[in-house]
N, C-alpha and C positions, 0 to 999 in steps of 0.2 A: 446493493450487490447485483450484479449481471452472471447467469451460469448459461451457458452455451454447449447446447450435444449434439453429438453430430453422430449418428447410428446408420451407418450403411449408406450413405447418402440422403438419410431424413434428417432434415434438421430441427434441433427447438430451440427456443432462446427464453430464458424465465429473466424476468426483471424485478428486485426487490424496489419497494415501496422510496422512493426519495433518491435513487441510484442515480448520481449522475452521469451525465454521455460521454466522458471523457476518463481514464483511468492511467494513473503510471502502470508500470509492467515492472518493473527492476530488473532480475535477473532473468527471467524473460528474454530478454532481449539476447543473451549468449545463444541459445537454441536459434535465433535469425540471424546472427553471424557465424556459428558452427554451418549453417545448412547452406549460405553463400561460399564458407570455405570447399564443402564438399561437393559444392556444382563447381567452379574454382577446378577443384582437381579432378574430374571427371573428366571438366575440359581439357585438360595436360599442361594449365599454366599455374598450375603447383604441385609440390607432393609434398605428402606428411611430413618428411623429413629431412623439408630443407630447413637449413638455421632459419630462426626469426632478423637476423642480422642482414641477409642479403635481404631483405624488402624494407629496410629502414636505412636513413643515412648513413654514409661511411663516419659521420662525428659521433654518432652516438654510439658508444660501449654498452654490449650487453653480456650480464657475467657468463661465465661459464666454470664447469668443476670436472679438473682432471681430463680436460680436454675436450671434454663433453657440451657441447653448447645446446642452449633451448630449442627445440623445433615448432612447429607449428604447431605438432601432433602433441606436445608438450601442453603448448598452451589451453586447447582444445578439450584435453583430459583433464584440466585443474591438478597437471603433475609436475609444472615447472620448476618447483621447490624455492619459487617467488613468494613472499608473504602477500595476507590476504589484502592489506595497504601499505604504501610505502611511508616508510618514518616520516617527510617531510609533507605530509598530509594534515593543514592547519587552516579547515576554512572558516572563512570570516562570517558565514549563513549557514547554521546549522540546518536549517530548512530547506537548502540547494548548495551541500555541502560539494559538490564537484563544477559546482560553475566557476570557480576563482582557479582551478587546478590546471596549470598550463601543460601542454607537447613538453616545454624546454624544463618544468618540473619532474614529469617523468624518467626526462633523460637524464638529469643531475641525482639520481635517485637510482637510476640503475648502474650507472659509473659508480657511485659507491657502494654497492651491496656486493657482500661475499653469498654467493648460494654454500649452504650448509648440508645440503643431500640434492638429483634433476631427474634419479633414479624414478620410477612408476610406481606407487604404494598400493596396494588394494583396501579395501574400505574396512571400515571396522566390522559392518553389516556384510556377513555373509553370502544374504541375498540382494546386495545391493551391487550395482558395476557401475562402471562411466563411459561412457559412451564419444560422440563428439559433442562433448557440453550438457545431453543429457543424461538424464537417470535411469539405469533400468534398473527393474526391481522385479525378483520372481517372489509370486506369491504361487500357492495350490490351484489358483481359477487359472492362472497362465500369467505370462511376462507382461509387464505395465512398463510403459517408455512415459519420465514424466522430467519436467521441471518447476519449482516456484521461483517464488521474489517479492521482494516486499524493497520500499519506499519507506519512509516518512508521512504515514499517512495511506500508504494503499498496503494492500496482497495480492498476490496475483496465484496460479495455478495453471498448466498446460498440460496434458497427459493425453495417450491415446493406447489403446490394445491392438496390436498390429493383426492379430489374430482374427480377434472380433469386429476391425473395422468398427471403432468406437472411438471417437472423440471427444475431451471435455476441454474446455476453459473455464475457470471461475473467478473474476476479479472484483474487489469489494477497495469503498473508498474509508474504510476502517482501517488503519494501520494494528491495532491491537487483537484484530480477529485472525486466527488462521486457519485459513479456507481447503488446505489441503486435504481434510477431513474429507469434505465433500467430495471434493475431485475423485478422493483414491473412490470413495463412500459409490457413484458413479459409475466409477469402470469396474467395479469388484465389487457386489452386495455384502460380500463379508468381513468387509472391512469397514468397523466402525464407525458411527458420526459420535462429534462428542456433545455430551451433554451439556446446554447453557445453564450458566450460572446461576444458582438460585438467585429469586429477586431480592434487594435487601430489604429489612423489615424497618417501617419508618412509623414514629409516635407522633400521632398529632397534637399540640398545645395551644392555646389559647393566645393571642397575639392582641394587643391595644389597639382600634381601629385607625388612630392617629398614626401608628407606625406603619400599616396598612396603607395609608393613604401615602406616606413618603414613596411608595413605590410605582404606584401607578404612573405610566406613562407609556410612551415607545422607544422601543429597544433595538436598534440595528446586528445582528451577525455576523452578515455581510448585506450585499448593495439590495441583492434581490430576497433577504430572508430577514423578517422582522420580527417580533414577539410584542406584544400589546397588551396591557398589563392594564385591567380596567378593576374597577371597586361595587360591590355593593352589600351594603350593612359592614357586617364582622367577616364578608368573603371580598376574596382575594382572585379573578379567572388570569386564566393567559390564553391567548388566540393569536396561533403562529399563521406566517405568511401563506396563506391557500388554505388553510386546519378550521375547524370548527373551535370554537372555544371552551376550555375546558377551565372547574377550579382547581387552585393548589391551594396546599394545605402546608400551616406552618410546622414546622421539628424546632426554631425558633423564632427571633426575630430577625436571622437575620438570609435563613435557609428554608426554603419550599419544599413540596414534593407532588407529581402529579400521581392520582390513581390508574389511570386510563392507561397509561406506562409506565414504563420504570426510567424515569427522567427527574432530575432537582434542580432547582435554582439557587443559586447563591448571589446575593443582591450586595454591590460593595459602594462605596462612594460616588465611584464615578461610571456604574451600569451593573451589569449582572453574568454571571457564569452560567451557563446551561450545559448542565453535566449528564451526559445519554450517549449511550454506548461505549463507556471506558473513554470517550472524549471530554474535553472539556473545552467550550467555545466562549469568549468573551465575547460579550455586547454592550456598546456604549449607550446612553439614552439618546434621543433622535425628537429634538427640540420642535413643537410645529411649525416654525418656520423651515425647518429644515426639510420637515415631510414638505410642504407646501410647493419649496424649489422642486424638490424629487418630484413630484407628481407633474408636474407642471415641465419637468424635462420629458420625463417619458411620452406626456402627452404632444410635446413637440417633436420627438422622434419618434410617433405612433404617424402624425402628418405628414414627416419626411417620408 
């Protein structure tokens, strides 16, 4: 997790433990194209309310209700009375579900759609409004301007108090955690963080050394993050890629658990699961031969 403040012009940047340099944003990314629409029209080469249809080809149809067609300002507000995807939404990588998703899909998608209300709704949340793309939200300390997003794998957070000249961002490559806590937690002391999870409670048993001994080896996750999985006596350690080596302890034969954190192994035929942080990452085992090339590459592109 990366959290980012920006307080009057000081800034801080906190980095969690393993955070990588790279992060999706998701819906994020609406707030950097509401904020091009409204330099856009500042300039005088849009207004809010011209159709979406004059800046799109004359072949593509876009609905409209009772004569009323979409405008920018529509789109901009999330009040188009467009659904949140369109029916013909069928990707083949649920992992990078919008990469197979063509232009010419869009537009056979909106030729067929009847809009069923293009009208402006107000939110359920009384203190909440919409903005161009984003959120405002009045709480008692003053009005918070925010957006999230979440991936397949990340969360994201944007918010700032226009008042107090406060800025947060919070981005985590946990898709199961939501960091919005923090954010609001941030701009407003009085608003909540929530409480993690209790840890779960794990029984240690007694395990056959010979079964013990079927496990030991090396374990790849990915290219640069390994697990190593050594034996002595009736114990069992693991010692991750840059980590100190810790024991785990068996719940059975065929499941671990370490104390040092709240992480477990599940060892299957063909490598093992490491289950931490509501994640669950496969790892195949990583033959010495295989180490051998590995090391023996890096070491040629340490030369290069």
């Amino acid at each position: 997790m990366v959290v980012g403040l920006l307080d009057r012009g000081r800034r801080l940047v906190a980095v969690g433990v393993g955070a990588d340099d790279v992060f999706e944003i998701g819906s994020i990314t609406k707030v950097f194209t509401a904020s091009i629409l409204a330099d856009m029209m500042s300039r005088g080469e849009v207004r809010l309310d011209d159709p979406v249809a004059r800046y799109l080809p004359t072949s593509a149809h876009i609905p409209s209700r009772n004569g009323r067609q979409i405008t920018l300002f529509d789109l901009a507000t999330q009040s188009s009375g467009l659904p949140r995807m369109p029916s013909n939404f069928t990707p083949r990588d649920s992992m990078n579900p919008y990469a197979d998703y063509s232009v010419q899909q869009m537009y056979a998608f909106l030729a067929g759609y009847q809009l069923t209300h293009a009208e402006r709704h107000a939110t359920d949340n009384p203190n909440l409004k919409i903005g161009l793309a984003w959120h405002v939200s009045s709480r008692p300390a003053g009005k918070i301007v925010w957006h999230n997003g979440g991936t397949g794998g990340y969360r994201s957070f944007i918010g700032f108090d226009p008042a107090r000249h406060i800025g947060v961002v919070v981005l985590c490559n946990n898709g199961n955690e939501n960091v919005d806590d923090i954010g609001f937690h941030l701009l407003d002391e009085t608003f909540p963080l929530t409480p993690p999870p209790p840890p779960q409670k794990h029984t240690e048993v007694a395990v056959d050394s010979l079964v013990l001994q079927r496990y030991v080896g090396d374990y790849e996750l990915e290219p640069t993050f390994h697990i190593v999985l050594t034996r002595e006596a009736a114990h069992l350690f693991a010692q991750a890629t840059a980590q100190p080596r810790f024991p785990i302890f068996a719940e059975s034969d065929s499941t671990f658990f370490l104390k040092v954190v709240d992480a477990q192994l599940t060892f299957r035929p063909d490598g093992l699961v490491l289950h931490q942080n509501r994640q669950h990452i496969r790892g195949g085992r990583f033959t010495k031969e295989e180490r051998r090339r590995s090391e023996s590459n890096r070491r040629i592109e340490v030369l290069q």
